[in-house]
KENU-56929 format. One record per residue: residue number from 0; residue in three letters; chain; x, y, z of N, C-alpha, C in turn. Coordinates in steps of 0.02 Angstrom, whole numbers, plus 50000, padded with zeros to 5 digits. Example, Ala and Ser with C-alpha at 12.3 -4.5 7.8 and 13.67 -1.06 7.14 Angstrom:
<rs>
0	ALA	A	50660	49716	50390	50615	49775	50390	50660	49835	50390;
1	SER	A	50642	49888	50354	50684	49947	50357	50645	50002	50394;
</rs>
This chain:
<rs>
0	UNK	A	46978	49470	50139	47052	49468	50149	47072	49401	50179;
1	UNK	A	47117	49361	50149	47139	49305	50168	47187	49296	50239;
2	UNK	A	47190	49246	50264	47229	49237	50345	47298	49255	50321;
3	UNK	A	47328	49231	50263	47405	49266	50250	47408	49321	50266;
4	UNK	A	47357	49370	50212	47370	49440	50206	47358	49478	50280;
5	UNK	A	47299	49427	50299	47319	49475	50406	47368	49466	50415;
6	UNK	A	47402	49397	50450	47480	49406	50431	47517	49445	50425;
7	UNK	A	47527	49455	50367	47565	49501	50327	47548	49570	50361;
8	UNK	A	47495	49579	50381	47482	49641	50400	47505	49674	50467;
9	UNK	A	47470	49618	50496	47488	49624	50561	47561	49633	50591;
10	UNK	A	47608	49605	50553	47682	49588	50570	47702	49674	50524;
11	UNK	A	47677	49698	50481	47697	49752	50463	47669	49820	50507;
12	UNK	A	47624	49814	50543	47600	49845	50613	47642	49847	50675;
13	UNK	A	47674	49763	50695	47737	49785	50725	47790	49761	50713;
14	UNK	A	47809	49808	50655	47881	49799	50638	47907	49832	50688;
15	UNK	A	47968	49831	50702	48014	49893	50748	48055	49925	50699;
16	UNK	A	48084	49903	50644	48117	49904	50597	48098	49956	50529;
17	UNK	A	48111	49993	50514	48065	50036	50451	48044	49966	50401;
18	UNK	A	48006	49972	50362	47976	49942	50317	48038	49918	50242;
19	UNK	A	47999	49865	50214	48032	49846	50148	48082	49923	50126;
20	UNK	A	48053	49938	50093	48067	49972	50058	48133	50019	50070;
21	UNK	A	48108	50053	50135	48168	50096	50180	48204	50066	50199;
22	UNK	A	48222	50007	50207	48254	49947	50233	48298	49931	50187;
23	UNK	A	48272	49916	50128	48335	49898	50085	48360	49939	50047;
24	UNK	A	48321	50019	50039	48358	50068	50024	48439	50092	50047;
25	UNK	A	48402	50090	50114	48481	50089	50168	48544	50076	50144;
26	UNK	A	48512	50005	50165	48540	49921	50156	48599	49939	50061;
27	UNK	A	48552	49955	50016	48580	49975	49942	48628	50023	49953;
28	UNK	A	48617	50072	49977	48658	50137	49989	48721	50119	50027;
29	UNK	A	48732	50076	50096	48774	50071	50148	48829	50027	50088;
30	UNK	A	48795	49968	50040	48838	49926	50002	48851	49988	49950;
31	UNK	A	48815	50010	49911	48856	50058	49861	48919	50110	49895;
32	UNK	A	48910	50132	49966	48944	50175	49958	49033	50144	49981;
33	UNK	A	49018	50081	50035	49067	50052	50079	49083	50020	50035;
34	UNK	A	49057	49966	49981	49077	49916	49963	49090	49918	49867;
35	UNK	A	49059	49933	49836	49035	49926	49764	49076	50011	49771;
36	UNK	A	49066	50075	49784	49093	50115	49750	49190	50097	49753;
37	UNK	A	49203	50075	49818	49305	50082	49833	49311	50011	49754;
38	UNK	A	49270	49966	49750	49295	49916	49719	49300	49938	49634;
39	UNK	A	49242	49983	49631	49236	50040	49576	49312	50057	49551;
40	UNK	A	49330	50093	49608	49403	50126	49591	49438	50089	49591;
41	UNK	A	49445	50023	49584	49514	49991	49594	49493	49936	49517;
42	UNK	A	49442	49955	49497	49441	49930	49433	49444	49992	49363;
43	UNK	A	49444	50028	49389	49443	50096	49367	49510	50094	49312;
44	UNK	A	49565	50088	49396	49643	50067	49370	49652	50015	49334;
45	UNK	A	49620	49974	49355	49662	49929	49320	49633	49913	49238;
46	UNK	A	49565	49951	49226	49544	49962	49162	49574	50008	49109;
47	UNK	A	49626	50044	49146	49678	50077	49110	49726	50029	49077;
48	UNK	A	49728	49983	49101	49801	49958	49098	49780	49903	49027;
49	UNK	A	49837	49875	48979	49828	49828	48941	49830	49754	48953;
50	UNK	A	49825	49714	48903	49809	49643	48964	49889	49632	48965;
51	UNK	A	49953	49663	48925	50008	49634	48929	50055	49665	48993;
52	UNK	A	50017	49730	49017	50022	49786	49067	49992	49750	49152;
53	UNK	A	49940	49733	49132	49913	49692	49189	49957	49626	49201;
54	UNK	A	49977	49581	49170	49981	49512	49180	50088	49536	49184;
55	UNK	A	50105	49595	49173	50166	49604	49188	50170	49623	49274;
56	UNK	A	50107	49657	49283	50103	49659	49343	50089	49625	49404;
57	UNK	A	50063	49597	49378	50033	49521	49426	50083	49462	49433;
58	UNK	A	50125	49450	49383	50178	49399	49381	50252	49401	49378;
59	UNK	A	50256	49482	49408	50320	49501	49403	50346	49455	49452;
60	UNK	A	50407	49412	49460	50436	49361	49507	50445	49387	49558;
61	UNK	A	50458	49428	49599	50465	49454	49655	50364	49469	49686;
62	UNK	A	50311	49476	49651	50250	49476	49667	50242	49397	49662;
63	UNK	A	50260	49356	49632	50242	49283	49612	50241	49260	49681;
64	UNK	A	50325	49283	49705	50357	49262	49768	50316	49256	49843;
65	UNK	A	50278	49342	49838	50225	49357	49891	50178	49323	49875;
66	UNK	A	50140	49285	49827	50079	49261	49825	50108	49185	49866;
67	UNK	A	50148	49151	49835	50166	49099	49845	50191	49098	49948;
68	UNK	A	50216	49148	49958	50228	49165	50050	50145	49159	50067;
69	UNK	A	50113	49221	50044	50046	49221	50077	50016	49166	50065;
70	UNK	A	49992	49115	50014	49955	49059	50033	49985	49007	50061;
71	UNK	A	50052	49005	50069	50070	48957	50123	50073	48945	50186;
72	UNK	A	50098	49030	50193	50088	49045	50276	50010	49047	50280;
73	UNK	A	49952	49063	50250	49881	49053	50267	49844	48994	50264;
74	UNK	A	49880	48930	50229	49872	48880	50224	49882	48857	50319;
75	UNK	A	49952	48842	50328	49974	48809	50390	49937	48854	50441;
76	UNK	A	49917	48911	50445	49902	48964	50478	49806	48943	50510;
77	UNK	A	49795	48922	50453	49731	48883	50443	49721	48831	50476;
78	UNK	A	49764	48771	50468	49787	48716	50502	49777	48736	50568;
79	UNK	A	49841	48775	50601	49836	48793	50670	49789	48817	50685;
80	UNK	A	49744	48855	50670	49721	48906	50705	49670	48859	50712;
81	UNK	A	49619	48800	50679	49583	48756	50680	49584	48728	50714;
82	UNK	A	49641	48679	50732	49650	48644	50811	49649	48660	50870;
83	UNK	A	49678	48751	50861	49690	48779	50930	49611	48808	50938;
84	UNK	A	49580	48821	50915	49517	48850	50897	49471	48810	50919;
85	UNK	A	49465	48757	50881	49418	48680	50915	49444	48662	50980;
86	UNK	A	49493	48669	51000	49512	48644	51070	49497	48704	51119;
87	UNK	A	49506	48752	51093	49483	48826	51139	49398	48834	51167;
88	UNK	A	49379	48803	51105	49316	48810	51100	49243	48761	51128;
89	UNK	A	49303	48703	51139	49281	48619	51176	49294	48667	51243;
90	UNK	A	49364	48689	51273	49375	48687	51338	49298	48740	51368;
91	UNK	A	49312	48793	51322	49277	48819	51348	49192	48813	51336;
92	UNK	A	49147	48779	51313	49092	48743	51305	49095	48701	51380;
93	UNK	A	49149	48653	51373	49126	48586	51418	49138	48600	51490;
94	UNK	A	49189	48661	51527	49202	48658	51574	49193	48708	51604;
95	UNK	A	49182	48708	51669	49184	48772	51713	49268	48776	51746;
96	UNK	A	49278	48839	51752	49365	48849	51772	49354	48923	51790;
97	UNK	A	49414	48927	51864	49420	48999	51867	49447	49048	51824;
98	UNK	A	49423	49075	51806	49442	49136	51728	49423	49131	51673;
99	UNK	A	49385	49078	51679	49323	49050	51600	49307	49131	51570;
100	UNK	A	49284	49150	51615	49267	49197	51568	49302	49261	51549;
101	UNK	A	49375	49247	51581	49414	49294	51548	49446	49282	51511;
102	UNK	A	49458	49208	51505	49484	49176	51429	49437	49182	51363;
103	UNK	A	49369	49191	51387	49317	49174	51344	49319	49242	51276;
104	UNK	A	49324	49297	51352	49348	49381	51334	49403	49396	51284;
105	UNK	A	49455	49352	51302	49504	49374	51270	49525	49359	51184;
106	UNK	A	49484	49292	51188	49464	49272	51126	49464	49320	51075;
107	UNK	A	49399	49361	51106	49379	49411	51045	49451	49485	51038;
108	UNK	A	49491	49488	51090	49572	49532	51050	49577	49553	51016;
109	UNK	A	49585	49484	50974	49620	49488	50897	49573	49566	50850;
110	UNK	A	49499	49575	50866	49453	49592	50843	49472	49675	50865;
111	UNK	A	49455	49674	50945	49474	49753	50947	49539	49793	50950;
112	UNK	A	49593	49722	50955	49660	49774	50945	49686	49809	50880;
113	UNK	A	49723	49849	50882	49750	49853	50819	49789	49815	50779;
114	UNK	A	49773	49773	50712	49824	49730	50697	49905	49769	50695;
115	UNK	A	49938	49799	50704	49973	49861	50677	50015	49838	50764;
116	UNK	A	49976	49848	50799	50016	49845	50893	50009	49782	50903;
117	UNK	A	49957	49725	50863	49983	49654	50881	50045	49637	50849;
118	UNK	A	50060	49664	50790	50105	49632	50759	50160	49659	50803;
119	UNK	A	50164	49736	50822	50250	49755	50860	50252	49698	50902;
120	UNK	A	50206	49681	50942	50201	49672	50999	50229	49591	50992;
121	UNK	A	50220	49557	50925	50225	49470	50936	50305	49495	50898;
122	UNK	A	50309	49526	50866	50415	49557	50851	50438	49568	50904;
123	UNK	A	50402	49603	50963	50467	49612	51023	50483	49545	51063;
124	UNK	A	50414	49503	51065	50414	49452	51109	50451	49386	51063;
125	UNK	A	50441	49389	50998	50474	49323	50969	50531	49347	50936;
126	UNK	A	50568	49408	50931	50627	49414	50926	50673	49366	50974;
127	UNK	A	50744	49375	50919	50776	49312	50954	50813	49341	51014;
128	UNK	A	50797	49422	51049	50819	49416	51103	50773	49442	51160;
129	UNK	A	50721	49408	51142	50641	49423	51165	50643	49378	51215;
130	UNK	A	50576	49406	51252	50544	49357	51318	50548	49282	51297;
131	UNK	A	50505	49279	51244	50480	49215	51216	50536	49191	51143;
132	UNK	A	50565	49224	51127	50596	49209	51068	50672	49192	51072;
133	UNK	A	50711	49217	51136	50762	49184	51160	50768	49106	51157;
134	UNK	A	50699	49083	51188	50715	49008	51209	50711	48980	51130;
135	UNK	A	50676	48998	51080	50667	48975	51004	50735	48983	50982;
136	UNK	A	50769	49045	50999	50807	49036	50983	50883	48991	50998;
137	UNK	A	50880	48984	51047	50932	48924	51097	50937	48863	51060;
138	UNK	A	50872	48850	51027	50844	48799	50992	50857	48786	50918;
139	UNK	A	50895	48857	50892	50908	48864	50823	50836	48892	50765;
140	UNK	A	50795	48904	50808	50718	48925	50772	50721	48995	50767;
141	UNK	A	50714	49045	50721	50695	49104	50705	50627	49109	50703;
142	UNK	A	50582	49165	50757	50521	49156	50742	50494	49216	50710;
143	UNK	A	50530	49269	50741	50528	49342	50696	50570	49341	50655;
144	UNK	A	50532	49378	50598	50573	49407	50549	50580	49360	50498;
145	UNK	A	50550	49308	50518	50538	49243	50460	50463	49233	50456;
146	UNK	A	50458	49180	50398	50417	49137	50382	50387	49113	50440;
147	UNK	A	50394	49079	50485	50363	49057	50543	50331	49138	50585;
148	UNK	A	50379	49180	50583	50338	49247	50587	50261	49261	50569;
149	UNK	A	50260	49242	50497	50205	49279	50461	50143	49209	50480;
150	UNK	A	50159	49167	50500	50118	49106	50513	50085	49121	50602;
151	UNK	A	50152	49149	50626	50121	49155	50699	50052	49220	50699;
152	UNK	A	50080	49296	50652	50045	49342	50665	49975	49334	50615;
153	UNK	A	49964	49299	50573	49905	49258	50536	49848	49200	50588;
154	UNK	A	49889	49159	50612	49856	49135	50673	49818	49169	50736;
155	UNK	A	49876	49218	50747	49852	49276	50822	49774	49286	50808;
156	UNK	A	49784	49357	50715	49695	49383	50698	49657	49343	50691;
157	UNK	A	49659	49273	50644	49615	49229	50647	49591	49194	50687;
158	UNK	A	49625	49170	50755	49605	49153	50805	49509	49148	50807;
159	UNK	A	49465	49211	50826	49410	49218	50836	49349	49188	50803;
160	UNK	A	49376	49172	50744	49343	49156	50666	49334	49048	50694;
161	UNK	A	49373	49037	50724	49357	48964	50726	49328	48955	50799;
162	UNK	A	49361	48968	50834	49305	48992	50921	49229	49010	50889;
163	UNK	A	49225	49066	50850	49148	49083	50864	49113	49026	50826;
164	UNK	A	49133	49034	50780	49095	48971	50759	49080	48895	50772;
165	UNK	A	49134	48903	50812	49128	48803	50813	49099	48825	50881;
166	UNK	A	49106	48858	50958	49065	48855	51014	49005	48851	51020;
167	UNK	A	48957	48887	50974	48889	48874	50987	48871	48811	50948;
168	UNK	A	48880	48763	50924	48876	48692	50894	48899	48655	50942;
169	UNK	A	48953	48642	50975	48955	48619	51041	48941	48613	51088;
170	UNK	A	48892	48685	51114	48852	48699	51154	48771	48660	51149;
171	UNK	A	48767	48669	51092	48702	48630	51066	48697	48574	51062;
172	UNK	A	48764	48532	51069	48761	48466	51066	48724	48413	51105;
173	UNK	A	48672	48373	51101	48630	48347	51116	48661	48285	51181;
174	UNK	A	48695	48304	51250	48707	48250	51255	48685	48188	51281;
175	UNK	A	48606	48173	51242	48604	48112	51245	48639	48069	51203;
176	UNK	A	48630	48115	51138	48691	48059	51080	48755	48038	51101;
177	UNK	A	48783	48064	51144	48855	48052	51178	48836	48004	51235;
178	UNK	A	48792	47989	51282	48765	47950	51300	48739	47863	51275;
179	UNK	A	48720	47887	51221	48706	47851	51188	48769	47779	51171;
180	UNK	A	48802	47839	51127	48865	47796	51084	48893	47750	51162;
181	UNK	A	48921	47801	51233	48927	47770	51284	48908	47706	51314;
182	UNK	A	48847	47709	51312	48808	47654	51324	48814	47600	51281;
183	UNK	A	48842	47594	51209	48851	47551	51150	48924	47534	51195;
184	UNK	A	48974	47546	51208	49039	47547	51219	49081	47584	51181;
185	UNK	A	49057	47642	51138	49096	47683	51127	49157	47716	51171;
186	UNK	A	49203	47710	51122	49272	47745	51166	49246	47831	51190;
187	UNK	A	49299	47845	51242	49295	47927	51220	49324	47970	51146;
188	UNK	A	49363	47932	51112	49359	47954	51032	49326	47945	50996;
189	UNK	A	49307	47891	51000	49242	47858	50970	49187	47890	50961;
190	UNK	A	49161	47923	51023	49097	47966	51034	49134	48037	51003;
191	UNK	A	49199	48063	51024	49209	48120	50983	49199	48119	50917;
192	UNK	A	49233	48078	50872	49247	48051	50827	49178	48051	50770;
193	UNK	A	49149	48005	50788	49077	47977	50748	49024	47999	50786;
194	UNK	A	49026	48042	50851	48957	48071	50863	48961	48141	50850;
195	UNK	A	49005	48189	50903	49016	48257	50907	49032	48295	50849;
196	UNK	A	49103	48255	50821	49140	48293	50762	49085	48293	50698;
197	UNK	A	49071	48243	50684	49014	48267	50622	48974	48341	50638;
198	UNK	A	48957	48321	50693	48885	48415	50711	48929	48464	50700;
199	UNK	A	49009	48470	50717	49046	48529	50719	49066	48532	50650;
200	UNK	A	49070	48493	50584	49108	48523	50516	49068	48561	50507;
201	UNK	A	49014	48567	50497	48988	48664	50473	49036	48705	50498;
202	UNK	A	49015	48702	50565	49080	48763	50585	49115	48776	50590;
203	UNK	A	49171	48710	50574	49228	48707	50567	49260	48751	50478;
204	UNK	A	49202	48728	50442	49222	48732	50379	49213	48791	50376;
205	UNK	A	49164	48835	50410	49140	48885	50425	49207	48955	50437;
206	UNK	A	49242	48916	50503	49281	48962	50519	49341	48945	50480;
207	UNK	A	49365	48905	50466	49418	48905	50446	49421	48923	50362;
208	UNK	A	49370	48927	50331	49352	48981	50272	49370	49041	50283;
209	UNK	A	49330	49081	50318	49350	49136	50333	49409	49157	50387;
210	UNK	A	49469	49104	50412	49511	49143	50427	49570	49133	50374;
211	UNK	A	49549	49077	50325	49596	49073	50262	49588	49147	50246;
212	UNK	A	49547	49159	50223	49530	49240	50179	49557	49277	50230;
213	UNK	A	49535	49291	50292	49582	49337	50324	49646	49330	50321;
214	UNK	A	49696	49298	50318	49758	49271	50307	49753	49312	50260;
215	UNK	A	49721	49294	50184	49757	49324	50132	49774	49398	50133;
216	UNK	A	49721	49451	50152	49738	49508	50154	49749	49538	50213;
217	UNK	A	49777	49501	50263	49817	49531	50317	49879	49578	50322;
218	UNK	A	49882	49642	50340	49951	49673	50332	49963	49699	50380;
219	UNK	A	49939	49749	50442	49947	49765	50491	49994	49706	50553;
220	UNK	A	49967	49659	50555	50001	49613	50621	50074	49600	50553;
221	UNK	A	50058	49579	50511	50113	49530	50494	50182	49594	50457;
222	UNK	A	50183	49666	50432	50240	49701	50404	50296	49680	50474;
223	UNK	A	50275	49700	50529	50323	49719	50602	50360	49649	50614;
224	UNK	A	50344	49582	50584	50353	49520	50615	50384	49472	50561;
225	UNK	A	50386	49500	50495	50378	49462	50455	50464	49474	50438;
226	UNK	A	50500	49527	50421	50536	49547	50410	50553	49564	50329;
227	UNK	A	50506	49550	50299	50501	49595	50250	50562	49590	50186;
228	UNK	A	50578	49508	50205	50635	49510	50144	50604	49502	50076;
229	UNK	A	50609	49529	50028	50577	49521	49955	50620	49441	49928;
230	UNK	A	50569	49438	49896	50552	49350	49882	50560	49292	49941;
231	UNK	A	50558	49318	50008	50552	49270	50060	50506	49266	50100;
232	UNK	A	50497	49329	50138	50433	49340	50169	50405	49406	50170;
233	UNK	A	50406	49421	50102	50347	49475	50080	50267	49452	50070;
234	UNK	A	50213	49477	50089	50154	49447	50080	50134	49487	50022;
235	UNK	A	50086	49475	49994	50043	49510	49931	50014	49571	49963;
236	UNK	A	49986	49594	50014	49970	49654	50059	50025	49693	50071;
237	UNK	A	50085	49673	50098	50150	49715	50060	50166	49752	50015;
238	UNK	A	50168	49697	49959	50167	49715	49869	50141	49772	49852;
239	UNK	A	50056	49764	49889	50022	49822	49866	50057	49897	49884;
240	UNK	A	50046	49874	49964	50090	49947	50003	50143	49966	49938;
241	UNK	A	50187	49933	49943	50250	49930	49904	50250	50000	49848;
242	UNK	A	50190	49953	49804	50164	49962	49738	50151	50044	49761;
243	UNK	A	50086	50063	49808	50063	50121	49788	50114	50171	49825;
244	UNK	A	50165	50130	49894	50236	50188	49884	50269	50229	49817;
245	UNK	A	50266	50183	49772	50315	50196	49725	50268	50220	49658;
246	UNK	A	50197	50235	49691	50157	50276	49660	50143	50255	49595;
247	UNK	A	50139	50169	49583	50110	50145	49537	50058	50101	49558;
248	UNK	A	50021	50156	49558	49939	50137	49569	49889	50091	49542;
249	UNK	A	49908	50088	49475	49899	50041	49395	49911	49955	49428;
250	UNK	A	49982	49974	49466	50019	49875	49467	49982	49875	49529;
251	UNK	A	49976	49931	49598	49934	49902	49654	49880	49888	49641;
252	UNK	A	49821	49927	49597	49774	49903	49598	49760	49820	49554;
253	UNK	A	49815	49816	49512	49797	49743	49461	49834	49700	49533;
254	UNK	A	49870	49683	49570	49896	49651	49623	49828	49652	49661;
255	UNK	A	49803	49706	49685	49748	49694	49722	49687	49652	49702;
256	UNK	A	49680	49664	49633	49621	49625	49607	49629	49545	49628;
257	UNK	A	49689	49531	49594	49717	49459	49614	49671	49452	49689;
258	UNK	A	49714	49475	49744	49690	49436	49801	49619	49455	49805;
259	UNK	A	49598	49499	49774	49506	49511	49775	49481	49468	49746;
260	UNK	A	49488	49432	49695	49483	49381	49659	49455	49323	49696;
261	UNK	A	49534	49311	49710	49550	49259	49761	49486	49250	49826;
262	UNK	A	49486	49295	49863	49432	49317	49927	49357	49301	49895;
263	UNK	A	49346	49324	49851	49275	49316	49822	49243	49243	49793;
264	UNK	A	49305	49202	49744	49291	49134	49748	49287	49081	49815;
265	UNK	A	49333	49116	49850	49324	49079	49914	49266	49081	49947;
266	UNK	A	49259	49143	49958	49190	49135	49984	49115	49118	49953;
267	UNK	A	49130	49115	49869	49062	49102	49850	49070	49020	49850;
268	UNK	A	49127	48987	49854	49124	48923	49877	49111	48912	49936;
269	UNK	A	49123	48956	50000	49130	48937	50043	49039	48943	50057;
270	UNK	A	49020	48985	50019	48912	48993	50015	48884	48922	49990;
271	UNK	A	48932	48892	49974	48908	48814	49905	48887	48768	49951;
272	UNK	A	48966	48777	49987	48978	48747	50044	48920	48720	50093;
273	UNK	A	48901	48788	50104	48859	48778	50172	48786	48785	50157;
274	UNK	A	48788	48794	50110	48703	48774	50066	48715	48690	50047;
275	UNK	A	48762	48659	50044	48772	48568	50027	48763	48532	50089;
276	UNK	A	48809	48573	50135	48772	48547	50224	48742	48559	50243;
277	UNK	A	48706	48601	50248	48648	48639	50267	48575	48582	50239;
278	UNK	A	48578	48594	50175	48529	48528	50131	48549	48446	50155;
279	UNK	A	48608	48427	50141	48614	48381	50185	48599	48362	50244;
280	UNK	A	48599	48402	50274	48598	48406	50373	48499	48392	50375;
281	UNK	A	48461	48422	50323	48397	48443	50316	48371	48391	50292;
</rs>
């Protein structure tokens, strides 16, 4: 018997874990039943439908309207949440402060609240005769019930998605290389700039991938905030609601495909992605 196959053996002696086999049985079953059977049914519908039935549904102008709201507000939503995210994520890496770690806590929110009570909750406060939405408004800014609405309650959930990722890359950061550049006469941007910021685009690209996609099918935070005018700030997660109110199941599920669509190229780019840096970086 060869030194691999001890190996092999030995590590299958202490697994903690059930074995191959039972392992990805699971593993098959947990995806068929959570993931591959619901997507089942929503192709189900829309395999009913004809392609002139489908593409009436998908491009009806008032759905055009919500696609065109949702990737804009998830676009800028993206933007923000990136800066505030990288800067959340520097403060809290580089510094010690009283409540570090209840800011650190709170981060993760977005995750266990309900999107459904974040969203009342950013309508009572950025209404224009709100805590926070008075002074926007003094200002001539509508923040509920508009477009800037659906940008704020897209930012709130995504929040976590650029924190987690970009903090432990920062943490890891080697600082002799920051030392280094120092010692050359590097500025303090300088060393951000051309030493730090390169190590953080993985994770940057990282998170801000996946809070684009969260953006897209967000509906809980953003119905309460958004205000819900058709062709202004209806999102495509609306539409759907909309759709299977009015018990055409056929147009929600071909609407849904769209942003399923959508979610799945993103992310198999966003896999390209990080297999090109990943090899690069290597």
């Amino acid at each position: 018997m060869s030194s691999r196959t001890l190996n092999w053996h030995f590590i299958e002696q202490k697994a903690v874990l059930p074995g191959f086999g039972l392992s990805l049985g699971i593993s098959v079953l947990y995806i068929s039943l959570v993931i591959l059977l619901p997507l089942s049914a929503l192709f189900i519908y829309v395999s009913d439908m004809s392609l002139a039935q489908y593409w009436a549904a998908i491009s009806h102008p008032r759905v055009v309207a919500s696609y065109k709201t949702t990737l804009s507000a998830a676009f800028f939503s993206t933007l923000l949440v990136s800066t505030i995210g990288l800067l959340l994520a520097w403060v809290l890496s580089r510094y010690d402060f009283p409540g570090r770690r209840l800011v650190d806590g709170l981060i993760d929110l977005p995750f266990a609240l309900p999107t459904a009570v974040a969203g009342l909750t950013l309508a009572t406060l950025f209404a224009p005769n709100g805590w926070l939405g008075q002074y926007f408004a003094a200002l001539g800014i509508k923040v509920a019930f508009s477009w800037y609405g659906i940008v704020l309650a897209m930012t709130f959930t995504s929040l976590p998605f650029i924190v987690r990722s970009v903090q432990p890359l920062i943490q890891n950061v080697d600082h002799s290389l920051e030392e280094a550049a120092d010692t050359l006469g590097a500025l303090p941007w300088q060393r951000f700039y051309y030493v730090v910021l390169p190590l953080l685009i993985p994770g940057l690209v990282t998170g801000a991938s996946q809070a684009f996609i969260r953006c897209l099918g967000e509906f809980g935070a953003v119905i309460f905030i958004a205000g819900n005018s058709p062709y202004h700030t209806e999102v495509a997660s609306l539409m759907i609601f909309v759709r299977l109110a009015e018990y055409d199941y056929a147009s929600a599920a071909a609407i849904a495909s769209v942003v399923l669509a959508t979610s799945l190229v993103l992310l198999f780019g966003l896999q390209r992605i990080q297999n090109h840096l990943f090899a690069k970086k290597h």
